[in-house]
DSSP file (Angstrom, degrees, kcal/mol; ACC not computed):
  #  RESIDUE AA STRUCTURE BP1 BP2  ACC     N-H-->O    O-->H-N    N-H-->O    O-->H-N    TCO  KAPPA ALPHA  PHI   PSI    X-CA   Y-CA   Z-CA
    1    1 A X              0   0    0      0, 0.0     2,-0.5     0, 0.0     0, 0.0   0.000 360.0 360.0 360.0 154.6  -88.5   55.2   83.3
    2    2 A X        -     0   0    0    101,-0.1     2,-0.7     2,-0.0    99,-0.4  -0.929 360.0-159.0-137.0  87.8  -91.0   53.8   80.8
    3    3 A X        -     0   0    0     -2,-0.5     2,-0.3    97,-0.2    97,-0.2  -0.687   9.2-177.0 -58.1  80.8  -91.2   55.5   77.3
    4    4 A X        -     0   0    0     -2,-0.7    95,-3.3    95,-0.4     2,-0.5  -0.709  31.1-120.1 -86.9 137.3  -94.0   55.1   75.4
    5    5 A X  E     -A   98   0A   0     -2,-0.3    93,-0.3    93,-0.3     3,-0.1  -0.802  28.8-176.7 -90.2 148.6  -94.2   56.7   71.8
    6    6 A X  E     -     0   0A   0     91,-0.9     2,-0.4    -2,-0.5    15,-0.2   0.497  65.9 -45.4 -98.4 -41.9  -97.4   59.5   71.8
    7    7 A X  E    S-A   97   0A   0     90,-0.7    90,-3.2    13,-0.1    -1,-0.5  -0.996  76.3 -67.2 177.2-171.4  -97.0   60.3   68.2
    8    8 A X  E     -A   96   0A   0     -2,-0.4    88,-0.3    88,-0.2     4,-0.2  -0.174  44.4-104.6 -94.0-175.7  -94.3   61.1   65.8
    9    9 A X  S >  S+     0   0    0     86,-0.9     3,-2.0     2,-0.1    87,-0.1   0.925 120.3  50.4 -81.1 -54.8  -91.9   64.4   65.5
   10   10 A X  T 3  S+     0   0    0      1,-0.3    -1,-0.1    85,-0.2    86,-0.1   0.800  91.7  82.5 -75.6 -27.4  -94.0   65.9   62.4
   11   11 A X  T 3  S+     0   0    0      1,-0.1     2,-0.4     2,-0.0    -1,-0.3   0.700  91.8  44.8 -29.2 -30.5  -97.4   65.5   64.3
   12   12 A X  S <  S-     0   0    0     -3,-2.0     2,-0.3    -4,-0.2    -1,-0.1  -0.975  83.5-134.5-144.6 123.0  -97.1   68.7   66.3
   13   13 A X    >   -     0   0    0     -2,-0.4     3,-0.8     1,-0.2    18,-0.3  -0.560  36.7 -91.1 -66.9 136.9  -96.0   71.9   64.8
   14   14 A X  T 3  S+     0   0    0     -2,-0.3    18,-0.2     1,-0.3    -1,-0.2  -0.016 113.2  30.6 -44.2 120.0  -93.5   74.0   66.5
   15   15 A X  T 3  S+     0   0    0     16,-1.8     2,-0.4     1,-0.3    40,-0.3   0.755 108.4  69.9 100.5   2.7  -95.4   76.3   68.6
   16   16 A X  E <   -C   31   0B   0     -3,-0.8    15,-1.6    15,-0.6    -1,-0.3  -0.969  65.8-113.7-162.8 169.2  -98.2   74.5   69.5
   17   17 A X  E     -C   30   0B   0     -2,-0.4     2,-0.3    34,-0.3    13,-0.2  -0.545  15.2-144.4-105.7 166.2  -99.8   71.4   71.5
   18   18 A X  E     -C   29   0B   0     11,-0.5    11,-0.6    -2,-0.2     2,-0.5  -0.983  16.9-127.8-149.1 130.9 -101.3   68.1   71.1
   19   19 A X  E     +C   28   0B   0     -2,-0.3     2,-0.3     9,-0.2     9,-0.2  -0.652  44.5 167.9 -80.8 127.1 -103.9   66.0   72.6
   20   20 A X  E     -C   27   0B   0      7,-1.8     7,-2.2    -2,-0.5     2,-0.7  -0.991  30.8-150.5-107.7 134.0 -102.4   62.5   73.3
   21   21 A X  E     -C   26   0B   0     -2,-0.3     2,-0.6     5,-0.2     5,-0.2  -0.905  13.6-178.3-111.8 146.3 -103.2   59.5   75.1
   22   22 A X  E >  S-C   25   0B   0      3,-1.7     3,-3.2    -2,-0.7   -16,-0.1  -0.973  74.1 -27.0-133.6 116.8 -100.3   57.5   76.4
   23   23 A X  T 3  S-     0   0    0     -2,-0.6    -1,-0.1     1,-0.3     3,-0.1   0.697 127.9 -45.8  44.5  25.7 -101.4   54.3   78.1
   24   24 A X  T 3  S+     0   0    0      1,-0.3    -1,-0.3     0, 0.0     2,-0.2   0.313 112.2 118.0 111.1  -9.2 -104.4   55.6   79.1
   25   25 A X  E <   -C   22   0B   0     -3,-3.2    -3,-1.7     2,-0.0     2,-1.4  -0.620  60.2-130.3 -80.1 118.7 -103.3   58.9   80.3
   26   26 A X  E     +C   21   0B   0     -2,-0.2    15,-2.2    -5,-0.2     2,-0.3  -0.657  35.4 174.2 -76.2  89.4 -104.5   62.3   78.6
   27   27 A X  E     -CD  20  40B   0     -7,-2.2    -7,-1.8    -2,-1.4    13,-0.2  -0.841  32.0-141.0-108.3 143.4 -101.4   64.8   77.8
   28   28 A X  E     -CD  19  39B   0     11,-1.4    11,-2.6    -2,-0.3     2,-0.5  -0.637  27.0-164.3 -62.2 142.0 -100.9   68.1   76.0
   29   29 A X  E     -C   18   0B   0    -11,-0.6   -11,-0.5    -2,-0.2     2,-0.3  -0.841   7.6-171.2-151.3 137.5  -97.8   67.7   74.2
   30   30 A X  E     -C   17   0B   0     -2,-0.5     7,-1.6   -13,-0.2     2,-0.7  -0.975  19.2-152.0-124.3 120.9  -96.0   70.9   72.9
   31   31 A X  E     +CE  16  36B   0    -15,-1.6   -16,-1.8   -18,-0.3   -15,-0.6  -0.816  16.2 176.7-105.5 113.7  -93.4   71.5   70.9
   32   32 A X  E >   - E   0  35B   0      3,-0.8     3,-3.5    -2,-0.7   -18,-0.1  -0.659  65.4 -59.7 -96.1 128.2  -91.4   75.0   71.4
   33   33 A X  T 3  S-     0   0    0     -2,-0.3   -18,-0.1     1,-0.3     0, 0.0   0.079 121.8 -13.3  21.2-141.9  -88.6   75.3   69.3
   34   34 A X  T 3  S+     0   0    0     -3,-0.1     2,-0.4   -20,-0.0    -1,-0.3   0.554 118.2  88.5 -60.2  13.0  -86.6   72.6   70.1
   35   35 A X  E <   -E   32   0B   0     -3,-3.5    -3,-0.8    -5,-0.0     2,-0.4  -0.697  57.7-149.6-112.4 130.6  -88.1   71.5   73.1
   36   36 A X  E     -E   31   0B   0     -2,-0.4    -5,-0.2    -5,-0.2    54,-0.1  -0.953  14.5-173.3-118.5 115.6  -90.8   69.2   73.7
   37   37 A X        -     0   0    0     -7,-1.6     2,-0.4    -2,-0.4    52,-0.1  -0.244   5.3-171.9 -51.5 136.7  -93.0   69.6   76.6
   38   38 A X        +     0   0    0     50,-0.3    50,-2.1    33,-0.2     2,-0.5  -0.866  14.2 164.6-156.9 139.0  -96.0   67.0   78.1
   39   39 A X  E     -DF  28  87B   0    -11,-2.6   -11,-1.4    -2,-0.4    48,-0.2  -0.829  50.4 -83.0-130.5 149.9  -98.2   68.1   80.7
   40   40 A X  E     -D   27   0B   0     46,-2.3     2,-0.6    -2,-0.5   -13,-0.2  -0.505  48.9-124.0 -64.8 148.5 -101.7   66.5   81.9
   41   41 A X  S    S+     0   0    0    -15,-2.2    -1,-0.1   -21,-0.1     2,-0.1  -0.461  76.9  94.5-116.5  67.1 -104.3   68.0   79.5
   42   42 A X  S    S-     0   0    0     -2,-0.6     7,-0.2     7,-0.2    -1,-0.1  -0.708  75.9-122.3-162.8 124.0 -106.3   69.3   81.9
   43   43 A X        -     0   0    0      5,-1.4     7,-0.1     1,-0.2    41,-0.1   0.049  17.2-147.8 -20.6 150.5 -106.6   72.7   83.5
   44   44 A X  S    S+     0   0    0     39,-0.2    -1,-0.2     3,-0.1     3,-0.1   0.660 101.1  48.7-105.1 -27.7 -106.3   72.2   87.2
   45   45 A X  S    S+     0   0    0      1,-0.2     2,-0.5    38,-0.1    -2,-0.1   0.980 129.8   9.0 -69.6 -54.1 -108.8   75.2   87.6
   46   46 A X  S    S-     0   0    0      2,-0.2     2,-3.9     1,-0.1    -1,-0.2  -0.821  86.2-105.5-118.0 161.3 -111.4   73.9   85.1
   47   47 A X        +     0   0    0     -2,-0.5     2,-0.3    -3,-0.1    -3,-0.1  -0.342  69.1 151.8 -83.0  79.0 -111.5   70.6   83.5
   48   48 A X        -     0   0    0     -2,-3.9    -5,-1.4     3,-0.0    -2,-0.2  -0.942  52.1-119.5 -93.4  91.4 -110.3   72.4   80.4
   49   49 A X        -     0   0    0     -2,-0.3     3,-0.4     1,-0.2    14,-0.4   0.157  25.6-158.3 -54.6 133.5 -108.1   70.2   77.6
   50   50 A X  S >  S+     0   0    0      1,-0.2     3,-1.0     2,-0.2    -1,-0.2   0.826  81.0  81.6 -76.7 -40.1 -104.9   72.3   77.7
   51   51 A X  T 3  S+     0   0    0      1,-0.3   -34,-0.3   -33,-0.1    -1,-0.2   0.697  82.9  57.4 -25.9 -41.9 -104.1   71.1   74.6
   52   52 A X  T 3  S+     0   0    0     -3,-0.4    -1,-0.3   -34,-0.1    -2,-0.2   0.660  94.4 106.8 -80.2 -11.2 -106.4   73.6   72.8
   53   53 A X  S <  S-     0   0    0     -3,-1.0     2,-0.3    -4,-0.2   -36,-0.2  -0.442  77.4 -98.9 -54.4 135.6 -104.4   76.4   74.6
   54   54 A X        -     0   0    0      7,-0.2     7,-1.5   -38,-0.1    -1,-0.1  -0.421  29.5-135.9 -46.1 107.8 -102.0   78.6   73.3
   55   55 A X  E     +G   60   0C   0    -40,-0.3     5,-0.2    -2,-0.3     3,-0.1  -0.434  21.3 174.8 -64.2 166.6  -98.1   78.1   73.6
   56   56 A X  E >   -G   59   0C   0      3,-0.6     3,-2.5     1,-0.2     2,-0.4  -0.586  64.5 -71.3-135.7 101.7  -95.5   80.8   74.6
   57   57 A X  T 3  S+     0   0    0      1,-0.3    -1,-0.2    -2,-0.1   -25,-0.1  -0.329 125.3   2.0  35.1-112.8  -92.4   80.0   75.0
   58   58 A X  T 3  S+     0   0    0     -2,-0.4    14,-0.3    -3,-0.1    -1,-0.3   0.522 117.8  86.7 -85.3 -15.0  -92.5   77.8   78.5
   59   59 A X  E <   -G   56   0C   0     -3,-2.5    -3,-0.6    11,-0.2     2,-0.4  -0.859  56.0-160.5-134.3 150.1  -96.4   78.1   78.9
   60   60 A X  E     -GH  55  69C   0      9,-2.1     9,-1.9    -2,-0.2     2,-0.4  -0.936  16.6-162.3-119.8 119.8  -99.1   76.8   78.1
   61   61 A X  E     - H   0  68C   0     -7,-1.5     2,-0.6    -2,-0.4     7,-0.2  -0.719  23.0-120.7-113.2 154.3 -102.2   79.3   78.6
   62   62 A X     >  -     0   0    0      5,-1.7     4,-2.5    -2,-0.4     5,-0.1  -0.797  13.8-135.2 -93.9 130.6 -106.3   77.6   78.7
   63   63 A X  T  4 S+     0   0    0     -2,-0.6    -1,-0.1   -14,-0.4   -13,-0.1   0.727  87.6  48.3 -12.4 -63.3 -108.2   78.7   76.6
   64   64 A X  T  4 S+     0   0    0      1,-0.3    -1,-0.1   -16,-0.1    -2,-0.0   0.951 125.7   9.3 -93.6 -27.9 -111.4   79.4   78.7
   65   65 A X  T  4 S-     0   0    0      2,-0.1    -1,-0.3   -19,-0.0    -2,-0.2   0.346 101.3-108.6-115.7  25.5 -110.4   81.4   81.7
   66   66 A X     <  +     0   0    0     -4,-2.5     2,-0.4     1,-0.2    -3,-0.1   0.350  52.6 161.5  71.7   0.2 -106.9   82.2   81.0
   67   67 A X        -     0   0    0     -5,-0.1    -5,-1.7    -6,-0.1     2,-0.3  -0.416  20.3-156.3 -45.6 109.5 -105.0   80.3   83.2
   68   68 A X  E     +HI  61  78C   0     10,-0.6     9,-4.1    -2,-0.4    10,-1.6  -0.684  12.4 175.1-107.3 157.7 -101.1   79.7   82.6
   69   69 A X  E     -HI  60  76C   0     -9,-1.9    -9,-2.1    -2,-0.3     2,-0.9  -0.994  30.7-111.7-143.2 167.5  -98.6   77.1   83.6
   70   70 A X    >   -     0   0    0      5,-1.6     3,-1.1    -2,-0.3     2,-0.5  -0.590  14.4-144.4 -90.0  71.1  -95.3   76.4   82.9
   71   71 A X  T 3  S+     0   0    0     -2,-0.9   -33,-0.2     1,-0.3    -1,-0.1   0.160  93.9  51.0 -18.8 -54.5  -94.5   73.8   81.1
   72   72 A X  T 3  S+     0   0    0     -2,-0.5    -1,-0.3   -14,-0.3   -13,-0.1   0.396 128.9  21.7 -63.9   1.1  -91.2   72.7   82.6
   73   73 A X  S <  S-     0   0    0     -3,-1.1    14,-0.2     2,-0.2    -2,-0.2   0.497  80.7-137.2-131.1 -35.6  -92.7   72.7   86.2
   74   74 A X        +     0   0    0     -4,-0.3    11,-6.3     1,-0.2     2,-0.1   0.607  60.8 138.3  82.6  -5.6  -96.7   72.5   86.0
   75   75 A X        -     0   0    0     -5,-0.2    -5,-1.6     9,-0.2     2,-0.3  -0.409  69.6-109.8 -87.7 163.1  -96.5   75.5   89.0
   76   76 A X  E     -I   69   0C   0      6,-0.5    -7,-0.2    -7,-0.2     3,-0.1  -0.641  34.8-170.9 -86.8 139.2  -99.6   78.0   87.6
   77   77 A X  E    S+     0   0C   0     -9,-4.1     2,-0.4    -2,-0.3    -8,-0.1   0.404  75.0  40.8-106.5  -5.9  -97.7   81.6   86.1
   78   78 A X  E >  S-I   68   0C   0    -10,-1.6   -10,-0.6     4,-0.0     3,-0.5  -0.919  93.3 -89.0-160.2 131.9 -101.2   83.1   85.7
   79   79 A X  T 3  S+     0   0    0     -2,-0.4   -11,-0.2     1,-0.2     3,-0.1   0.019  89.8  48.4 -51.7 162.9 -104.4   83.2   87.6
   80   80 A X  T 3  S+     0   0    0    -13,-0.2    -1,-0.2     1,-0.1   -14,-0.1  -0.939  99.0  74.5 -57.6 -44.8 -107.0   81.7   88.0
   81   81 A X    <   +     0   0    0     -3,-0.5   -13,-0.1     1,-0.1    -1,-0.1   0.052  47.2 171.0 -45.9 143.3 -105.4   78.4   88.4
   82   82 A X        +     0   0    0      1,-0.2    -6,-0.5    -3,-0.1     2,-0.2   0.504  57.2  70.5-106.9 -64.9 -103.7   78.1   91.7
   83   83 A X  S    S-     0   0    0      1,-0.1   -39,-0.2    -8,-0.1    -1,-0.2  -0.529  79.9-123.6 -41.3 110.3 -102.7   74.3   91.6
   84   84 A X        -     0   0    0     -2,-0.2     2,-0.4     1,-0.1    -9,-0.2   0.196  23.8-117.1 -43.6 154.0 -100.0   73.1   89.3
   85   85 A X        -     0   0    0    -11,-6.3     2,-0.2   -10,-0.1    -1,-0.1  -0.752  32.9 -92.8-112.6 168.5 -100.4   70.2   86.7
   86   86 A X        -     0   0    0     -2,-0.4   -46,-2.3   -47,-0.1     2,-0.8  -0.204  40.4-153.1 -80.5 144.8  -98.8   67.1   86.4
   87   87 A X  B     -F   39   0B   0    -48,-0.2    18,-1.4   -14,-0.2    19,-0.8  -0.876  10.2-154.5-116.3 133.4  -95.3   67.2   84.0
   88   88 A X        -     0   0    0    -50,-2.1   -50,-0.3    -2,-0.8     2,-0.2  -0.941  19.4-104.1-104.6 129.9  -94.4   64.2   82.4
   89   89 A X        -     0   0    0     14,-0.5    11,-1.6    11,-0.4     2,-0.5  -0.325  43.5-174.1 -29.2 102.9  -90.6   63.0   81.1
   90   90 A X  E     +B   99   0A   0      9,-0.2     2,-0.3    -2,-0.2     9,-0.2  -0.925  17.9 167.8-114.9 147.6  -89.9   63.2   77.1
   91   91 A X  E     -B   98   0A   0      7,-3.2     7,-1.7    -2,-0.5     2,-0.5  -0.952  27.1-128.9-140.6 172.1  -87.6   62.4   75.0
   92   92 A X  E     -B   97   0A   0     -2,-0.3     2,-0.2     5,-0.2     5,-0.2  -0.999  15.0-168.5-124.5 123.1  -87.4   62.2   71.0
   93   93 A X        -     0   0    0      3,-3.7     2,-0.3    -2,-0.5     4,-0.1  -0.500  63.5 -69.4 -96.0  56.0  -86.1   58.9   68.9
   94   94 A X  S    S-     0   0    0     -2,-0.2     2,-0.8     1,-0.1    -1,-0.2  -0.734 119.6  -4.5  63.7-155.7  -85.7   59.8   65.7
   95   95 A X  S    S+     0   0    0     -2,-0.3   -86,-0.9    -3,-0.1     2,-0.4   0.176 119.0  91.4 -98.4  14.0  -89.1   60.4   64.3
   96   96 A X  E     -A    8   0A   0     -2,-0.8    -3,-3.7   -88,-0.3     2,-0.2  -0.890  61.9-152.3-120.8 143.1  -90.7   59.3   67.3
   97   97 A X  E     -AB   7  92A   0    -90,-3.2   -91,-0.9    -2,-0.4   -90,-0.7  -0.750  23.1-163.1-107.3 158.5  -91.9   61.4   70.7
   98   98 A X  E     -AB   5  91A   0     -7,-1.7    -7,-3.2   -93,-0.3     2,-0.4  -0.975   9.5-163.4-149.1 111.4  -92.0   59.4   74.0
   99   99 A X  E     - B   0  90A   0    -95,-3.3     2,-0.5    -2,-0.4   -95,-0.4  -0.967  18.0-153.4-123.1 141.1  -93.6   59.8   77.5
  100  100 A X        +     0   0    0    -11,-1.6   -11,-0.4    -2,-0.4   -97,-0.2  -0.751  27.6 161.3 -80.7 109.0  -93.0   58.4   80.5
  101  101 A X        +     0   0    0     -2,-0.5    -1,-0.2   -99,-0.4   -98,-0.1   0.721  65.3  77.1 -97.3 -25.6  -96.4   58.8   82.1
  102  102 A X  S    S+     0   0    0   -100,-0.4     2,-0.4     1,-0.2    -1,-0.1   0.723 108.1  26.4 -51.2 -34.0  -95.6   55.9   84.7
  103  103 A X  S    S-     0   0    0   -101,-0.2   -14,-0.5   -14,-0.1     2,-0.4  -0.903  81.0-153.8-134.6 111.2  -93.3   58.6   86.9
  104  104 A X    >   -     0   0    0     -2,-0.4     3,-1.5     1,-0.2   -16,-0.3  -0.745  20.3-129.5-101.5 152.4  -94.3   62.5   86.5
  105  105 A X  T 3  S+     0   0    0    -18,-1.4    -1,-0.2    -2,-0.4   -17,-0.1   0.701 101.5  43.6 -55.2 -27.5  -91.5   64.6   87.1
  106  106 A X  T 3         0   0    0    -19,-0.8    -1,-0.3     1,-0.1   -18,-0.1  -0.086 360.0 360.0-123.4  35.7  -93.2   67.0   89.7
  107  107 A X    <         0   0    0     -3,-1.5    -2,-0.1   -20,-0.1    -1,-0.1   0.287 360.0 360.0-132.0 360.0  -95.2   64.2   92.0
């Protein structure tokens, strides 16, 4: 795996997503209580940044037509979306967040 830092721990409030690019890649990354999430940040139904979306617990819902997916998988939990998104590998280094865009976890 290949760890790239996306931004730092205090960048993204608890509860919420973040537009990143890592190596060239576009990701939401959300941090739910302790957990940090990164998913491609874009709707698979519309090319919608996901990022602007709303967390809940595990999901991340778009904005424009209400699509949700689950963070830890990328599988859709709520229509429209049928097609999953791509989930990326994170870890935290001390005050720094890291994703492996190089291998996604569910392709």
């Amino acid at each position: 795996m290949t760890f790239t830092r996306a931004c730092g721990v205090s960048d993204v409030a608890p509860g919420t997503a973040l537009a990143v690019d890592v190596d060239g890649t576009d990701v939401a990354l959300v941090h739910e209580g302790d957990d940090w999430y990164a998913v491609a940040d874009e709707c698979s139904h519309a090319a919608i940044p996901l990022s602007e979306g709303e967390v809940e617990g595990c999901e991340i819902e778009c904005w424009l037509h209400g699509s949700r997916f689950d963070l830890r998988t990328g599988k859709p939990s709520g229509p429209p979306a049928t097609e999953p998104v791509v989930v990326y590998a994170v870890q935290v280094d001390g005050d720094d967040v890291l994703v492996d865009v190089t291998t996604p976890i569910n392709h």
